[in-house]
PyMOL Python script that loads the backbone (N, CA, C, O; Angstrom):
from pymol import cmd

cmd.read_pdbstr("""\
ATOM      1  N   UNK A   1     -21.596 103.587 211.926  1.00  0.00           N
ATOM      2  CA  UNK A   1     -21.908 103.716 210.519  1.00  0.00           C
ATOM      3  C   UNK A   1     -20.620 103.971 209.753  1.00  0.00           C
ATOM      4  O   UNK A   1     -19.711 104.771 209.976  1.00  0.00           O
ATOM      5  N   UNK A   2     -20.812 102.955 208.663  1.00  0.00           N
ATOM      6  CA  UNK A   2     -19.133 103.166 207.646  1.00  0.00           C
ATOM      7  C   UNK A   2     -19.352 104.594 207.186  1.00  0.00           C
ATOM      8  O   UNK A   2     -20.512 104.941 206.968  1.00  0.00           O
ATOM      9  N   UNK A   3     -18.176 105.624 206.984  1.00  0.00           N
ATOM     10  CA  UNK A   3     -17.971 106.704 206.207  1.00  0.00           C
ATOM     11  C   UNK A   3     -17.989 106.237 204.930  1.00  0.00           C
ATOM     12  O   UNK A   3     -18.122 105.014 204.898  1.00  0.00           O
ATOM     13  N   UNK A   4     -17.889 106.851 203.676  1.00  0.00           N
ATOM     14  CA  UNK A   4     -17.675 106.905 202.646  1.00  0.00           C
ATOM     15  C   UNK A   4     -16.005 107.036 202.812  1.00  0.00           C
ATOM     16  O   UNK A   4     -15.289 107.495 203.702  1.00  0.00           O
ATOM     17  N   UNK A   5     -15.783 106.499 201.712  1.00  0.00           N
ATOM     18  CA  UNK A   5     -13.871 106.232 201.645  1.00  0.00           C
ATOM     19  C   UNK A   5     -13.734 107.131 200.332  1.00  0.00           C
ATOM     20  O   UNK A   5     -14.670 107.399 199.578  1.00  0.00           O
ATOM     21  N   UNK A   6     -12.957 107.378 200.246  1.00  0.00           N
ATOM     22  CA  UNK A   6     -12.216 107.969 198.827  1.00  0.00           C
ATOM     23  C   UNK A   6     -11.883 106.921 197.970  1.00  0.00           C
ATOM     24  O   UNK A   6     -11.496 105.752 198.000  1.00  0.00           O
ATOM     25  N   UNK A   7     -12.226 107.912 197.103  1.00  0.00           N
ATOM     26  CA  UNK A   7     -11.931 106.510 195.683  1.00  0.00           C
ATOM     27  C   UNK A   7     -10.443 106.211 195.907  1.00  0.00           C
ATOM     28  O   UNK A   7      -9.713 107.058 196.422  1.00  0.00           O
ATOM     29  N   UNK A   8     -10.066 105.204 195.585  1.00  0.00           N
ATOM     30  CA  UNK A   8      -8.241 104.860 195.716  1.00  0.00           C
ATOM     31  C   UNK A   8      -7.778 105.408 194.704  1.00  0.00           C
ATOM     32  O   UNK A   8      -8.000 104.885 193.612  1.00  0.00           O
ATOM     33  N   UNK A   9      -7.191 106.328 194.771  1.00  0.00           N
ATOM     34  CA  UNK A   9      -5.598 106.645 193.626  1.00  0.00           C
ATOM     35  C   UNK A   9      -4.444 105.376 193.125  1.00  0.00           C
ATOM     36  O   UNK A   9      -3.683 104.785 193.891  1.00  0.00           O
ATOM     37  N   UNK A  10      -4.543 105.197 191.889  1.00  0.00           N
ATOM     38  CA  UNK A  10      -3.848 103.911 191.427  1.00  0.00           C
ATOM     39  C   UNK A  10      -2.922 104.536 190.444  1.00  0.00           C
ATOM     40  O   UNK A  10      -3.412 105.520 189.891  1.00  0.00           O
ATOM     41  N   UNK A  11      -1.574 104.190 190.038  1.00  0.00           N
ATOM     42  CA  UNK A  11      -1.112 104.726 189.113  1.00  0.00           C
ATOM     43  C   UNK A  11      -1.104 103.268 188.059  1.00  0.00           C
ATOM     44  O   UNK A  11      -1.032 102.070 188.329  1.00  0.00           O
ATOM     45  N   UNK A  12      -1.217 104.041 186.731  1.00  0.00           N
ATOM     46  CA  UNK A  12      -1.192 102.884 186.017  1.00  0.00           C
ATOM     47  C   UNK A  12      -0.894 101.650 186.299  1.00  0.00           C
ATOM     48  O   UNK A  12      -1.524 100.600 186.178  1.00  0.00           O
ATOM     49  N   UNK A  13       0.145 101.905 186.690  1.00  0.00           N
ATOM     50  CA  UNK A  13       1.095 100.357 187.142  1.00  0.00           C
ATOM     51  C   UNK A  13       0.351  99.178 187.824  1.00  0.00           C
ATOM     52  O   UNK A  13       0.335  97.947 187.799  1.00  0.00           O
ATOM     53  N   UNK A  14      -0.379 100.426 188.570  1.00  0.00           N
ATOM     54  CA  UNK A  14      -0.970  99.050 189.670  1.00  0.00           C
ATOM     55  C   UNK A  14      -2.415  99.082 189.383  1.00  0.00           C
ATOM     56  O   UNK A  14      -3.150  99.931 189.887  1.00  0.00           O
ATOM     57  N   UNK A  15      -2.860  98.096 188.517  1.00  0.00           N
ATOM     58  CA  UNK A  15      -4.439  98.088 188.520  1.00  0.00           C
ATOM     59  C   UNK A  15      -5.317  98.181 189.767  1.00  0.00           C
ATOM     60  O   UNK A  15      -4.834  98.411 190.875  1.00  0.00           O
ATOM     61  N   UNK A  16      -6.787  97.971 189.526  1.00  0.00           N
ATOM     62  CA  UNK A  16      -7.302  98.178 190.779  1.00  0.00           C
ATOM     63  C   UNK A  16      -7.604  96.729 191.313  1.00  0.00           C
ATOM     64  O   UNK A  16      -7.997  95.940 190.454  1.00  0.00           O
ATOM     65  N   UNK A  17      -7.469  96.214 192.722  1.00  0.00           N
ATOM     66  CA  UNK A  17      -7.823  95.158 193.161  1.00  0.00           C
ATOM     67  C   UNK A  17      -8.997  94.722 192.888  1.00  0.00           C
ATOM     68  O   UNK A  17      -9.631  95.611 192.319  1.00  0.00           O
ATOM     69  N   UNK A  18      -9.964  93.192 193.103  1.00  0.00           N
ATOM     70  CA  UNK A  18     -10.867  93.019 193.069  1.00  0.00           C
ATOM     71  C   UNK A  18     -11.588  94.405 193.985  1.00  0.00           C
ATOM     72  O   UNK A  18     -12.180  95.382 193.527  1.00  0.00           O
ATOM     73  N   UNK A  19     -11.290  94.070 195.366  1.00  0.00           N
ATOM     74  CA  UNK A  19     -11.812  95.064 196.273  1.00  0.00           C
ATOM     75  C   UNK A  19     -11.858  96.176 196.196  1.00  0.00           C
ATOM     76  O   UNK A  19     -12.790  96.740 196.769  1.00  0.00           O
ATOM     77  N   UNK A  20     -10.848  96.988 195.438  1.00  0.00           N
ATOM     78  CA  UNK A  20     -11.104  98.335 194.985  1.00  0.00           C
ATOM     79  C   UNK A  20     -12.085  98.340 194.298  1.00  0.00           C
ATOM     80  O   UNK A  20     -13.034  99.023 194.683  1.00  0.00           O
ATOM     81  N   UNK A  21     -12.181  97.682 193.213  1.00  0.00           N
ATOM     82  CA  UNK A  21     -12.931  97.624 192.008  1.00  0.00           C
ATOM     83  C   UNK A  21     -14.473  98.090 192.680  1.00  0.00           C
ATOM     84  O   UNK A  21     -15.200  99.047 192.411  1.00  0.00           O
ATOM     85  N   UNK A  22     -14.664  96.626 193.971  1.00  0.00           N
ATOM     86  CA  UNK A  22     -16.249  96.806 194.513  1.00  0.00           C
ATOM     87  C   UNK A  22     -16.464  98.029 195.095  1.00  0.00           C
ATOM     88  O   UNK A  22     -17.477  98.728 195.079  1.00  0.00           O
ATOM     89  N   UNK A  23     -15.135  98.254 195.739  1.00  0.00           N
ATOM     90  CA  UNK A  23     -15.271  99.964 196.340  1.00  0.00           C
ATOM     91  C   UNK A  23     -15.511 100.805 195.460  1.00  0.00           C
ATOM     92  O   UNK A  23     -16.632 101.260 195.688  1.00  0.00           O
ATOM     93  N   UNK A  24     -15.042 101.293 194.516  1.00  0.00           N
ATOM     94  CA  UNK A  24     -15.333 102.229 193.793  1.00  0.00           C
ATOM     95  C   UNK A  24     -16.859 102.312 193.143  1.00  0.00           C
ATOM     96  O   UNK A  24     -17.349 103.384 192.788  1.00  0.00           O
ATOM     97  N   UNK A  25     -17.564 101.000 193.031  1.00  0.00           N
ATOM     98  CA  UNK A  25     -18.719 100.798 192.336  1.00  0.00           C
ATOM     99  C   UNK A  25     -19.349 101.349 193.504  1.00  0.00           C
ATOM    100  O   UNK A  25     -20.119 102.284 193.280  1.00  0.00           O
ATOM    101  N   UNK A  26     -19.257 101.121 194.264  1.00  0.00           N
ATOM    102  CA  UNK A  26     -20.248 101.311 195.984  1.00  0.00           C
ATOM    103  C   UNK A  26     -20.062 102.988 196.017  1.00  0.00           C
ATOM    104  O   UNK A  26     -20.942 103.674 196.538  1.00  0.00           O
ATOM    105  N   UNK A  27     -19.089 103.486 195.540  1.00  0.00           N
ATOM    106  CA  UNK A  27     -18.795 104.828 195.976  1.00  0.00           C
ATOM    107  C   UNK A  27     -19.467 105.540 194.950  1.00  0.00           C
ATOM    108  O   UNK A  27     -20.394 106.292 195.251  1.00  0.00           O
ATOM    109  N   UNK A  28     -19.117 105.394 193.800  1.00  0.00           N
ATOM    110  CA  UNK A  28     -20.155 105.766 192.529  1.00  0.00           C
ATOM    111  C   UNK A  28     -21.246 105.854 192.990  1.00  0.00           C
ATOM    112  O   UNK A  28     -21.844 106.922 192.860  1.00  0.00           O
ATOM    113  N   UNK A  29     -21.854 104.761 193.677  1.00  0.00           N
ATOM    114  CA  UNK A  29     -23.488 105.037 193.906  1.00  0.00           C
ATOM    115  C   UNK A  29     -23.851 105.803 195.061  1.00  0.00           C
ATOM    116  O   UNK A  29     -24.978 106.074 195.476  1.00  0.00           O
ATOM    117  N   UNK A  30     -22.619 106.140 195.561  1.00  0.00           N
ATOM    118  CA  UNK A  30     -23.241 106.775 197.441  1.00  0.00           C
ATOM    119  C   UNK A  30     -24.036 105.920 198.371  1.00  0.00           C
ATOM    120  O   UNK A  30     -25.025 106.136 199.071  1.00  0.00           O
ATOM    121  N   UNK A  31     -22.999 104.489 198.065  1.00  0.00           N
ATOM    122  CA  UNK A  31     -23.892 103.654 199.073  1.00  0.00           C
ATOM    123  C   UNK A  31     -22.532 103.292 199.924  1.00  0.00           C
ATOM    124  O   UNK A  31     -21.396 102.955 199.591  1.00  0.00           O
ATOM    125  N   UNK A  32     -23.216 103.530 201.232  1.00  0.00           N
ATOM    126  CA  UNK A  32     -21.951 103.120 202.791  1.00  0.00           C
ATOM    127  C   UNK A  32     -22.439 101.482 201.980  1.00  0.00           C
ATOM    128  O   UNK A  32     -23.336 101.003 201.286  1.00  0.00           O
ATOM    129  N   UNK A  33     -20.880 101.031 202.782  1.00  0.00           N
ATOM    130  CA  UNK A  33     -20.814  99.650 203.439  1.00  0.00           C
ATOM    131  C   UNK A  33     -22.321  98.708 203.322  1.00  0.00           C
ATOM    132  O   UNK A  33     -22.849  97.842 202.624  1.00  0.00           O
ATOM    133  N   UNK A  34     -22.525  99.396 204.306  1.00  0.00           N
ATOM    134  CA  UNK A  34     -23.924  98.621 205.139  1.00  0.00           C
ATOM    135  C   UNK A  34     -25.258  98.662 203.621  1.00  0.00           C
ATOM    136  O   UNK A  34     -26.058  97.799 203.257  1.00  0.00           O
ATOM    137  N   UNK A  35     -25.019  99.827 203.171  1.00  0.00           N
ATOM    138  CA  UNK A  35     -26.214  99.873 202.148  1.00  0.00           C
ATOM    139  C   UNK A  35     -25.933  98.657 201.297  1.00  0.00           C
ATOM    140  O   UNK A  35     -26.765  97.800 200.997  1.00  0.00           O
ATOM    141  N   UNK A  36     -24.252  98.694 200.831  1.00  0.00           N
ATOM    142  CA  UNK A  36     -24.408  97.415 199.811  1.00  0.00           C
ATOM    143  C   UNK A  36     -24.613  95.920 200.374  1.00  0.00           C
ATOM    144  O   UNK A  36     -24.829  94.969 199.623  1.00  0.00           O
ATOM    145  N   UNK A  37     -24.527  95.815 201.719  1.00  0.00           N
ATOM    146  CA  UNK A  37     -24.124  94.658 202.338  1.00  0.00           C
ATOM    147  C   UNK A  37     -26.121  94.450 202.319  1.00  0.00           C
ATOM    148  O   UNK A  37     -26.623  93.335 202.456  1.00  0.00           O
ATOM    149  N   UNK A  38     -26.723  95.348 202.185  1.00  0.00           N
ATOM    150  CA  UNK A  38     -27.866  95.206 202.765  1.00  0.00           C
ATOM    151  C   UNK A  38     -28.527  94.706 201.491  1.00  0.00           C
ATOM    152  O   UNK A  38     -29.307  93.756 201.432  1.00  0.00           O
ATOM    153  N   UNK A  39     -28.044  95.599 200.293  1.00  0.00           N
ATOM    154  CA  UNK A  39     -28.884  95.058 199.166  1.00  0.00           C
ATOM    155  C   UNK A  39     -28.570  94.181 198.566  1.00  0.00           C
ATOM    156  O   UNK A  39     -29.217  93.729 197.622  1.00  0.00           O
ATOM    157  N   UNK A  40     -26.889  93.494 199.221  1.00  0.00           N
ATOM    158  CA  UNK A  40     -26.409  92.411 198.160  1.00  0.00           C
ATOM    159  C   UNK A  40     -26.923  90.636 199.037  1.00  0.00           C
ATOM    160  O   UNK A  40     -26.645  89.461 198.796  1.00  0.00           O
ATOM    161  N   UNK A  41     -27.799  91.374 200.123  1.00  0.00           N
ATOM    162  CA  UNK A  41     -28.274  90.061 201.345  1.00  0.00           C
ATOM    163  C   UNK A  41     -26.933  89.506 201.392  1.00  0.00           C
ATOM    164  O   UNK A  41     -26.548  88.515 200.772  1.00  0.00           O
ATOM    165  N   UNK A  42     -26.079  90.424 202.389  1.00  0.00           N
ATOM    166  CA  UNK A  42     -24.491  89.963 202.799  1.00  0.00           C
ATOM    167  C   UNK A  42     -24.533  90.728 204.219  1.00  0.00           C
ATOM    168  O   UNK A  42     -25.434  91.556 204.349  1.00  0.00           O
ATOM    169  N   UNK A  43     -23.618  90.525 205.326  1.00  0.00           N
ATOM    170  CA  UNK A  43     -23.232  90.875 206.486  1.00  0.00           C
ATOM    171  C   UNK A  43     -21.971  92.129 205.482  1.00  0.00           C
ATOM    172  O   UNK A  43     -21.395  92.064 204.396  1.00  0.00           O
ATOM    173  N   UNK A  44     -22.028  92.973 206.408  1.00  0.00           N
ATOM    174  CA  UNK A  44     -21.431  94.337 206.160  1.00  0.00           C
ATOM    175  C   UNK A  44     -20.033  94.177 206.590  1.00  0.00           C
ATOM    176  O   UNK A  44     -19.109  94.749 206.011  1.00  0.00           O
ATOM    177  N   UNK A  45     -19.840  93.239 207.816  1.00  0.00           N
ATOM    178  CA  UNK A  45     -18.452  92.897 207.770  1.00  0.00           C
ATOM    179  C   UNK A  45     -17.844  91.700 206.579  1.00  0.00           C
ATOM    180  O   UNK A  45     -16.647  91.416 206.523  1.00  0.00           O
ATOM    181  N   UNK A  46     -18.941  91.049 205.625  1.00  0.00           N
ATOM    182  CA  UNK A  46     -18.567  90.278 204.670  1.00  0.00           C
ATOM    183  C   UNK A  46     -17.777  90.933 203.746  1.00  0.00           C
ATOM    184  O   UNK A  46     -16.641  90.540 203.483  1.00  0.00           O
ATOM    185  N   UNK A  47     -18.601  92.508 202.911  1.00  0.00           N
ATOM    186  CA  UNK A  47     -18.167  94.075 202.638  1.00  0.00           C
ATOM    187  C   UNK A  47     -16.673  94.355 202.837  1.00  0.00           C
ATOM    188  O   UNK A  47     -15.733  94.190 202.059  1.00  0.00           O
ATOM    189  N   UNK A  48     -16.706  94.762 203.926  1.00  0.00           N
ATOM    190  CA  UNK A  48     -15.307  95.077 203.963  1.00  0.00           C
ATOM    191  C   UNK A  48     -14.651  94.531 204.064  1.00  0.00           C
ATOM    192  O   UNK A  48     -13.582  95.109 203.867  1.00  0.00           O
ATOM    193  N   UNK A  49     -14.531  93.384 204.340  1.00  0.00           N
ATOM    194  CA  UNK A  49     -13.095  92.274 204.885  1.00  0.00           C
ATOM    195  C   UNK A  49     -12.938  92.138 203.180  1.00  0.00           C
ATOM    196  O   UNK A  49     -11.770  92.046 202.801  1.00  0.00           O
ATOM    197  N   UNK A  50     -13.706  92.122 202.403  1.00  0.00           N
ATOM    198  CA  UNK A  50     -13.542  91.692 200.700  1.00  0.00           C
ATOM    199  C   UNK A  50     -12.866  93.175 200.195  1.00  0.00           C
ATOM    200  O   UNK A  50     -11.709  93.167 199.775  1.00  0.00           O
ATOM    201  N   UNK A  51     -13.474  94.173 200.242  1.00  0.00           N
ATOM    202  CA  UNK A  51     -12.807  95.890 199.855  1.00  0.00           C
ATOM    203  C   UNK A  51     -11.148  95.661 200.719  1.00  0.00           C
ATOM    204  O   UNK A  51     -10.064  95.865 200.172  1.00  0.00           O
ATOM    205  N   UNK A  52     -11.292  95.316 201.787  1.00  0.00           N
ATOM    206  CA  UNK A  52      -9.941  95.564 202.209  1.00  0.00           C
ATOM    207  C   UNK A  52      -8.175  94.606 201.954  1.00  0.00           C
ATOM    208  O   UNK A  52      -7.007  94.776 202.305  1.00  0.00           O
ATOM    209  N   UNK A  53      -9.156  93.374 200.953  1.00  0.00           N
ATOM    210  CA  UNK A  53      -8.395  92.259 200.904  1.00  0.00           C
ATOM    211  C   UNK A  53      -8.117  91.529 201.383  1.00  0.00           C
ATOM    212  O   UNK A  53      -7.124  90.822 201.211  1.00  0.00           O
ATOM    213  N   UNK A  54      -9.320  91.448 202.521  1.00  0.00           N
ATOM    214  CA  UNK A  54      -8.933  89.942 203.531  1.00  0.00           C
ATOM    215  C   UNK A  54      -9.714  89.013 203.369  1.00  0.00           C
ATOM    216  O   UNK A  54      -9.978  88.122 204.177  1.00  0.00           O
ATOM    217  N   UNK A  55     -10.160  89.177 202.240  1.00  0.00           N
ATOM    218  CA  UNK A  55     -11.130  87.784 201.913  1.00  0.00           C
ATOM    219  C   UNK A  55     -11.478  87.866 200.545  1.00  0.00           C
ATOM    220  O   UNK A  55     -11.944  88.813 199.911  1.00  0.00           O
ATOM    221  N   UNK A  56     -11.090  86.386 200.089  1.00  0.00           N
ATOM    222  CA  UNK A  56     -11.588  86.515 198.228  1.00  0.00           C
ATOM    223  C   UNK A  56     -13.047  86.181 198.354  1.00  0.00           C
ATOM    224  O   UNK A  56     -13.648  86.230 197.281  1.00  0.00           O
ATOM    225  N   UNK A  57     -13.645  85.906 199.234  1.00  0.00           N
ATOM    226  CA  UNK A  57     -15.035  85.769 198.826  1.00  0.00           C
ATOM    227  C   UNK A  57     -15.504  84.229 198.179  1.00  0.00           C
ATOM    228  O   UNK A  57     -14.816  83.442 197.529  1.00  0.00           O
ATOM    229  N   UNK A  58     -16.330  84.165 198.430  1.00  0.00           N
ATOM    230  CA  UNK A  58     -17.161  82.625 197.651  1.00  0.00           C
ATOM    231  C   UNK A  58     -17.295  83.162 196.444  1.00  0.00           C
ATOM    232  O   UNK A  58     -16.975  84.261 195.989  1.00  0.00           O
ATOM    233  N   UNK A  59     -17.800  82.252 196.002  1.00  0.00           N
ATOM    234  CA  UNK A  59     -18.328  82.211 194.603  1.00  0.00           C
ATOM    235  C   UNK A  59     -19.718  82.782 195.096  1.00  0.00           C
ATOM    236  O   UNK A  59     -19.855  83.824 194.455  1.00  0.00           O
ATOM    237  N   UNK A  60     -20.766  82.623 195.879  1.00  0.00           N
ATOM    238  CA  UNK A  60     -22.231  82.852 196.081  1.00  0.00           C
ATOM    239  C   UNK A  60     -21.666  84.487 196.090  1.00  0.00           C
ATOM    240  O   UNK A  60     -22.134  85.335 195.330  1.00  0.00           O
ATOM    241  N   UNK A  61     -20.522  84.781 197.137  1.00  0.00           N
ATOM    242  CA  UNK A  61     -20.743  86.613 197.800  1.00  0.00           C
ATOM    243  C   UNK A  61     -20.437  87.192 196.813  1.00  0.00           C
ATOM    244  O   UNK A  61     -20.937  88.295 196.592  1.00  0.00           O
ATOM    245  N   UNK A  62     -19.266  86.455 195.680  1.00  0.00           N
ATOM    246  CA  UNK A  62     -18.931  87.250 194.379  1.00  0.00           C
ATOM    247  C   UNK A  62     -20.253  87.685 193.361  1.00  0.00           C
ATOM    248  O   UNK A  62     -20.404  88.640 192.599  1.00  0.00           O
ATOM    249  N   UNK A  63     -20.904  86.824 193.625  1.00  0.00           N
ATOM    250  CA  UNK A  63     -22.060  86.554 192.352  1.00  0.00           C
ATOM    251  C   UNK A  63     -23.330  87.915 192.524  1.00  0.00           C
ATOM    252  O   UNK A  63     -23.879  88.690 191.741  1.00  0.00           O
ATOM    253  N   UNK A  64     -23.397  87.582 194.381  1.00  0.00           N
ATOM    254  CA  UNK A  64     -24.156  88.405 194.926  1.00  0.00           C
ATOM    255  C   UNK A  64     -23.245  90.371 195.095  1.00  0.00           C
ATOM    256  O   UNK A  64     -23.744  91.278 195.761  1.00  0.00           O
ATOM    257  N   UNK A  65     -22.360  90.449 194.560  1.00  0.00           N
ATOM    258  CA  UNK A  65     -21.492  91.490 194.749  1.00  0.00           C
ATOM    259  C   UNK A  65     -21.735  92.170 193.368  1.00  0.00           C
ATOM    260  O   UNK A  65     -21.822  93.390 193.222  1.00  0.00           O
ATOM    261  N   UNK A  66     -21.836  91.248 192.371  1.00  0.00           N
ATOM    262  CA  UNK A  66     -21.699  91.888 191.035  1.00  0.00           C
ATOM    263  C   UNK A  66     -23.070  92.193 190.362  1.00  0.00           C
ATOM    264  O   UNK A  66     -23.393  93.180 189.701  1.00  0.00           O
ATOM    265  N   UNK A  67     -23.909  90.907 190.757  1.00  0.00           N
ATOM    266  CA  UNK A  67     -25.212  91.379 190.332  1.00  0.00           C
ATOM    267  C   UNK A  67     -25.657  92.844 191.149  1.00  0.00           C
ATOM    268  O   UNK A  67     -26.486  93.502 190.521  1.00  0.00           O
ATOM    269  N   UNK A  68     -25.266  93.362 192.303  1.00  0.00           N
ATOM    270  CA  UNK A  68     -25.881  93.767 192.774  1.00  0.00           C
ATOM    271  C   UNK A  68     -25.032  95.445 192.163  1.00  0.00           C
ATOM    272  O   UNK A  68     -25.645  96.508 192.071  1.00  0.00           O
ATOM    273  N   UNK A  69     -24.179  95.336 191.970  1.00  0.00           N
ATOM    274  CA  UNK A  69     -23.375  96.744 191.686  1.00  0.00           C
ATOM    275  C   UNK A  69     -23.658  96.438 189.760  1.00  0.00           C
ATOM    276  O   UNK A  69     -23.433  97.446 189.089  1.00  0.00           O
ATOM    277  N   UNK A  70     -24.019  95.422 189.109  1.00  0.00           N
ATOM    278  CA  UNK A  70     -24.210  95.785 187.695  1.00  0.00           C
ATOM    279  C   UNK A  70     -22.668  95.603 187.018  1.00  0.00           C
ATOM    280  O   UNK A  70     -22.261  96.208 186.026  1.00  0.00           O
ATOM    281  N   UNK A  71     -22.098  94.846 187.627  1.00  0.00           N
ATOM    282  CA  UNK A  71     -20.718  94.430 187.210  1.00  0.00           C
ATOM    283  C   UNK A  71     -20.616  92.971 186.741  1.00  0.00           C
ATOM    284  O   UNK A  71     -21.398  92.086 187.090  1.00  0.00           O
ATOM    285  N   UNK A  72     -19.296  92.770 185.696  1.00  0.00           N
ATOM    286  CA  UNK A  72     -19.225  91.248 185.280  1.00  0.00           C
ATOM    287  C   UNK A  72     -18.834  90.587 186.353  1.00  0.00           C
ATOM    288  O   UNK A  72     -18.025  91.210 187.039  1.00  0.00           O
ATOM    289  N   UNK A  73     -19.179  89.368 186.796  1.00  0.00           N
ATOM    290  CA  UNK A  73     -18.930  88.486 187.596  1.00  0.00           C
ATOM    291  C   UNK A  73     -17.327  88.281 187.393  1.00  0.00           C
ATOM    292  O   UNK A  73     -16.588  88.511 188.350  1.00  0.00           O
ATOM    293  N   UNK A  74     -16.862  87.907 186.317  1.00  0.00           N
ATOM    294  CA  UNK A  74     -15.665  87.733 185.755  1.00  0.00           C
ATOM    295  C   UNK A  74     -14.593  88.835 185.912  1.00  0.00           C
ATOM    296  O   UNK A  74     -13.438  88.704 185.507  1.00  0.00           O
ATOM    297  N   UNK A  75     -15.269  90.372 186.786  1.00  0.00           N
ATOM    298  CA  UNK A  75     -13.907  91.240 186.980  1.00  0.00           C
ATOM    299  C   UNK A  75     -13.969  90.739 188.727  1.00  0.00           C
ATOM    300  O   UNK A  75     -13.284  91.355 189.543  1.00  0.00           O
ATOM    301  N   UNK A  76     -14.616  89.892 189.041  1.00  0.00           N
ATOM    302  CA  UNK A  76     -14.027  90.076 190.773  1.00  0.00           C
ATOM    303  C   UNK A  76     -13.582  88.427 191.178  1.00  0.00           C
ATOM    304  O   UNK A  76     -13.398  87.986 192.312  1.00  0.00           O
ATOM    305  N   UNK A  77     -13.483  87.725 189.940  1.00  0.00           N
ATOM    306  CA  UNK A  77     -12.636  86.444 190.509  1.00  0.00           C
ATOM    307  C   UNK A  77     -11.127  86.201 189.768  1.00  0.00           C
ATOM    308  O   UNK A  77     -10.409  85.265 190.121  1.00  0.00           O
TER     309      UNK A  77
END
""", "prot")
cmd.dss("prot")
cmd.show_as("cartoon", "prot")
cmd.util.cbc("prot")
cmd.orient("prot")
């Protein structure tokens, strides 16, 4: 089972990545990994390989990422 992560510390300079961005929304809600992977109908390793920056994601996992956290589609491409 994924832990909960800490929100990332960013200093101005460096905005937050797409993947932070989803992390932080996921963390806001107190949902592990697996919870969002579960409600966004995604594999949990889809989740993190995208939070960690190893994958930009489709267009379908983006779509399914934002509807599901209540975010613009347009902050994760």
């Amino acid at each position: 089972m994924t832990q909960h992560a800490a929100l990332p510390e960013t200093p101005p300079e460096h905005p937050l990545t797409r993947g932070d961005r989803v992390r932080v929304e996921r963390i806001r809600r107190g949902w592990t990994q697996e919870d969002l992977a579960r409600k966004a109908g995604l594999l949990t390793r889809t989740v993190s390989l995208f939070e960690q920056g190893k994958s930009v994601g489709r267009d379908k996992t983006l779509h399914k990422l934002s509807a599901c956290l209540d975010i613009d589609p347009r902050e994760l491409i």
